[in-house]
C-alpha atoms as one frame of an Amber mdcrd trajectory, in Angstrom:
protein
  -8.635 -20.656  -3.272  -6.942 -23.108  -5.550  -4.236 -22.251  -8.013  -6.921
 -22.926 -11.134  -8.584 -19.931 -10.508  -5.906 -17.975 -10.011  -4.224 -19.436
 -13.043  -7.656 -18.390 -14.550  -7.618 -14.635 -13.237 -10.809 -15.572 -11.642
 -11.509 -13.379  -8.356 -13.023 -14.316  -5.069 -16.246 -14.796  -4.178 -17.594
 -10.678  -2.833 -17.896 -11.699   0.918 -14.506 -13.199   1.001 -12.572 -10.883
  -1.271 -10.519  -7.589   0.011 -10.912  -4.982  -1.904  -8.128  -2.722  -0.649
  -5.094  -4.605   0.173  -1.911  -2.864   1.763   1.650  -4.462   2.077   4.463
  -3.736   4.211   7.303  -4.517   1.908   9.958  -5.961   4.387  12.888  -8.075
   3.938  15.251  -6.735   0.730  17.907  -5.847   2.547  18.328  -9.265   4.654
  17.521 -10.789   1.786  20.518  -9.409  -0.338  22.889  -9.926   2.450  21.781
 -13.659   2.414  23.210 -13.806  -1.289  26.226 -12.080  -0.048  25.321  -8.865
  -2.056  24.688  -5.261  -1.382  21.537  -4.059  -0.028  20.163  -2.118  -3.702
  20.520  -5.534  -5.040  18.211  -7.031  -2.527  15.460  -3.350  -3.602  16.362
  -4.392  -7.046  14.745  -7.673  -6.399  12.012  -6.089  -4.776  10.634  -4.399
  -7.452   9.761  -7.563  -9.729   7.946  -8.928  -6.752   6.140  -5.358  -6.783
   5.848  -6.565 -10.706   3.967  -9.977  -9.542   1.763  -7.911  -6.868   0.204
  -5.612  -8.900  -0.694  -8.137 -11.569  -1.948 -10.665  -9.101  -4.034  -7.788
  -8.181  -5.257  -6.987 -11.429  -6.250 -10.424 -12.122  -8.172 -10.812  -9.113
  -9.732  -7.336  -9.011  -8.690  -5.494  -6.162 -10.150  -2.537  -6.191  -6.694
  -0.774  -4.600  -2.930  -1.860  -3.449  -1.324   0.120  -1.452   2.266  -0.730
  -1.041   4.513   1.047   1.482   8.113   1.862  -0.808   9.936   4.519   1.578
   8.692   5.439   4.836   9.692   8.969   6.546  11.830   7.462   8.550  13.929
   6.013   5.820  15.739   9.054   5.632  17.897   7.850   8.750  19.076   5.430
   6.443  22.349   6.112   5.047  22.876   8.522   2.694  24.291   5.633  -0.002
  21.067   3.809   0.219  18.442   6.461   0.424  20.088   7.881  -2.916  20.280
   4.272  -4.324  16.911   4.349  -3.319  16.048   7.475  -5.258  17.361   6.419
  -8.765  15.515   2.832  -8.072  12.565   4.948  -7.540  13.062   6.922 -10.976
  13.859   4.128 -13.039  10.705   2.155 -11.592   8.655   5.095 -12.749  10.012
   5.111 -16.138  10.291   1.521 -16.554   7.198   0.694 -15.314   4.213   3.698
 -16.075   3.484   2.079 -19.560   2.678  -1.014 -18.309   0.538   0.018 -15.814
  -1.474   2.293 -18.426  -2.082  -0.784 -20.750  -3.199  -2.592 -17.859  -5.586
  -0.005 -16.619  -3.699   0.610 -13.577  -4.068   3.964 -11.975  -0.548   5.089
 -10.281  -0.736   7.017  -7.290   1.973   8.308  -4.555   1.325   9.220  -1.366
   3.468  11.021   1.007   5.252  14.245   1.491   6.864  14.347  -1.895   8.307
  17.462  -1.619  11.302  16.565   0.056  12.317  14.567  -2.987  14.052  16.030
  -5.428  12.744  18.260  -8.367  13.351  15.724 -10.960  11.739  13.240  -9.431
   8.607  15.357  -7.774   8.345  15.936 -11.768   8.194  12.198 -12.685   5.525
  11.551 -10.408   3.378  14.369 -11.703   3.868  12.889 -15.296   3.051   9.093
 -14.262   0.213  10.483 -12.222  -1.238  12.419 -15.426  -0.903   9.192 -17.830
  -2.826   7.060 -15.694  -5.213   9.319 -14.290  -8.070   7.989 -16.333  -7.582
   4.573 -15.634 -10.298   2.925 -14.079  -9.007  -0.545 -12.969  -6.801  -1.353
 -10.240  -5.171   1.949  -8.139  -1.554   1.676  -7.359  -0.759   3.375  -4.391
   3.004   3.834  -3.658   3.869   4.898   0.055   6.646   7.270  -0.449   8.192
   9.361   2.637   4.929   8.560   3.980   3.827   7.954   8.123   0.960   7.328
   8.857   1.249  10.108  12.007   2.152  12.252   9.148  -1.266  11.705   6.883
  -3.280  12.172  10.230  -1.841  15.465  11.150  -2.199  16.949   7.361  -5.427
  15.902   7.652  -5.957  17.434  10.560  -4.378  20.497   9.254  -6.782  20.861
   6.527  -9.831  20.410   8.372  -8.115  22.963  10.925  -8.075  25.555   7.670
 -11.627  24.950   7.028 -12.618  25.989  10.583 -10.537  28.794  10.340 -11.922
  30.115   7.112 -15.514  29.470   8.602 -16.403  26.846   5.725 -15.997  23.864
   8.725 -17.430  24.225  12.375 -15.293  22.581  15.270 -18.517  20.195  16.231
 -18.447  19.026  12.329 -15.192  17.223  12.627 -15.745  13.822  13.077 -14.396
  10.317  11.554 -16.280  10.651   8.204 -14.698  14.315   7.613 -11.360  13.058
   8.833 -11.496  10.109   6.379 -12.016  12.690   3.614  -8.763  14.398   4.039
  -6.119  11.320   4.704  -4.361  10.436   1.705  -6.621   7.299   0.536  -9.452
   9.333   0.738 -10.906   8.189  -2.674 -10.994   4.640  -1.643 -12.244   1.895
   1.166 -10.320   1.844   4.238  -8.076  -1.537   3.871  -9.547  -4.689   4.114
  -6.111  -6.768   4.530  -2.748  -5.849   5.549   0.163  -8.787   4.931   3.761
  -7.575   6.024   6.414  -9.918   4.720   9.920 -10.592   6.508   9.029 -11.730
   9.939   8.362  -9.017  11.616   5.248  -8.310  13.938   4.294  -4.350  14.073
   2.673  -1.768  11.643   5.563   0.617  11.669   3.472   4.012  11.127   1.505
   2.750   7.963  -1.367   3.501   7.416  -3.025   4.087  10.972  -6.318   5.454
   9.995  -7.136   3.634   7.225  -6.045  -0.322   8.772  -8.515   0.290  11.963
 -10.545  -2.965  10.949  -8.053  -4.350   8.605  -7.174  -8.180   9.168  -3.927
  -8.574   9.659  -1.632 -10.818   7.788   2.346 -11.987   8.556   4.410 -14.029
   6.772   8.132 -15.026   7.284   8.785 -14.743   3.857  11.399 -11.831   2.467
   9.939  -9.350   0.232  12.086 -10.181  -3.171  10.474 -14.024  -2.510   7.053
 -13.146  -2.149   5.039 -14.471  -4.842   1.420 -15.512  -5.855   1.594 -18.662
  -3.397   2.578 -16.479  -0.435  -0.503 -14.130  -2.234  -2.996 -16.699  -2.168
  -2.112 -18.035   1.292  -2.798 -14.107   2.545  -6.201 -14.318   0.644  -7.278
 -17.761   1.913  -6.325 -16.438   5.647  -8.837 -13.430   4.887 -11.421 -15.802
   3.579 -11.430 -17.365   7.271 -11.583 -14.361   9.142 -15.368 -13.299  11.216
 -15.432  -9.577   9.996 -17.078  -7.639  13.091 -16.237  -4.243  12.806 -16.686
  -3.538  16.662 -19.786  -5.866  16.576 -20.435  -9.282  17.347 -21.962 -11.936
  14.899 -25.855 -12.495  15.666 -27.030 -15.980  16.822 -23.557 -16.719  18.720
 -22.806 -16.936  22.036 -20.214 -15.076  23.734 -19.009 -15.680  27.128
């Protein structure tokens, strides 16, 4: 794709366009302690290259991003960071909600919120309700979220349904599964990118990346920009899409 349509907000052509795109956000704190600073200052940096991802999104119209923020096993962290973490997290919210609802932006978290803290379980519930009706992009922010974890509620839900007689055991299948995981409103993801060099999922998003293309770059999260962006988009536009299946008319040895 060349930089004059994405200077132009233009969008890909439909075969070669995700529509859900999830990132693994990787890199702030390495990144920080490359400036010789303190790990918040390398989140801090983070979040205006969340700023650039959700309006590259916009412009090319993604249907959903869903961007992994705090994982559940973050909370091994240390206790500093994960409360450093916490205010970042509130001041995002507030900083951030208004431009998201002039943009059309639908804000969503997913993950076992109730571990946070009242105040902030609170915040999310507002920023949820002002964007509700927005019919653009969804935002989708990952937080204390594990992908084990969004299979197993699942599961637990369609368990309740059985029990209560409204589900039978033989009726549990992928498509009923799919409608309890936590993206169950939207298309399982199209691409994944993960940024800072590493090579692995790390529990995000299991169910919903089964036939996602995969995407890796070296490049810290607080540097990732609309070049690293397009790069991840032009990688997509290469890939043969199978699903399971093979491509008719080629051979296959």
């Amino acid at each position: 794709m060349s930089s004059e349509n994405q200077q132009e907000g233009k969008s890909l052509p439909a075969f070669s366009s995700p529509r859900h795109v999830a990132i693994i956000m990787d890199g702030n704190g390495r990144w920080a302690k490359k400036q010789g600073k303190l790990r918040l200052f390398g989140h801090q940096a983070g979040v205006k290259s969340v700023r650039r991802a959700v309006s590259f999104s916009v412009r090319h119209h993604f249907e959903a991003l869903t961007l992994y923020a705090f994982s559940s096993e973050n909370w091994n962290r240390s206790s500093q960071e994960v409360s450093a973490l916490m205010e970042l997290f509130v001041f995002a919210l507030d900083s951030e909600v208004k431009s998201l609802q002039k943009h059309n932006v639908r804000l969503r978290i997913i993950g076992d919120t109730s571990r946070f803290s009242l105040c902030l379980q609170e915040r999310i519930r507002r920023s949820e309700a002002l964007t509700y009706n927005n019919n653009g992009l969804t935002l989708n922010i990952a937080a204390n979220y594990g992908g084990r974890w969004d299979i197993i509620q699942g599961v637990q839900k369609l368990a309740a349904r059985v029990r209560e007689g409204i589900l039978r055991p033989d009726q549990i299948n992928e498509d009923a599964l799919s409608k309890v995981v936590c993206t169950n409103e939207l298309n399982p993801v199209d691409l994944l990118i993960r940024t800072g060099g590493e090579y692995r999922i790390s529990n995000f998003l299991l169910w919903q990346i089964a036939y996602a293309e995969l995407f890796f770059t070296d490049v810290l999260w607080p540097d990732f920009d609309d070049t690293v962006f397009e790069s991840a988009l032009d990688a997509f536009a290469q890939r043969e899409r199978r699903f399971g299946g093979i491509i008719p008319n080629v051979n296959v040895s």
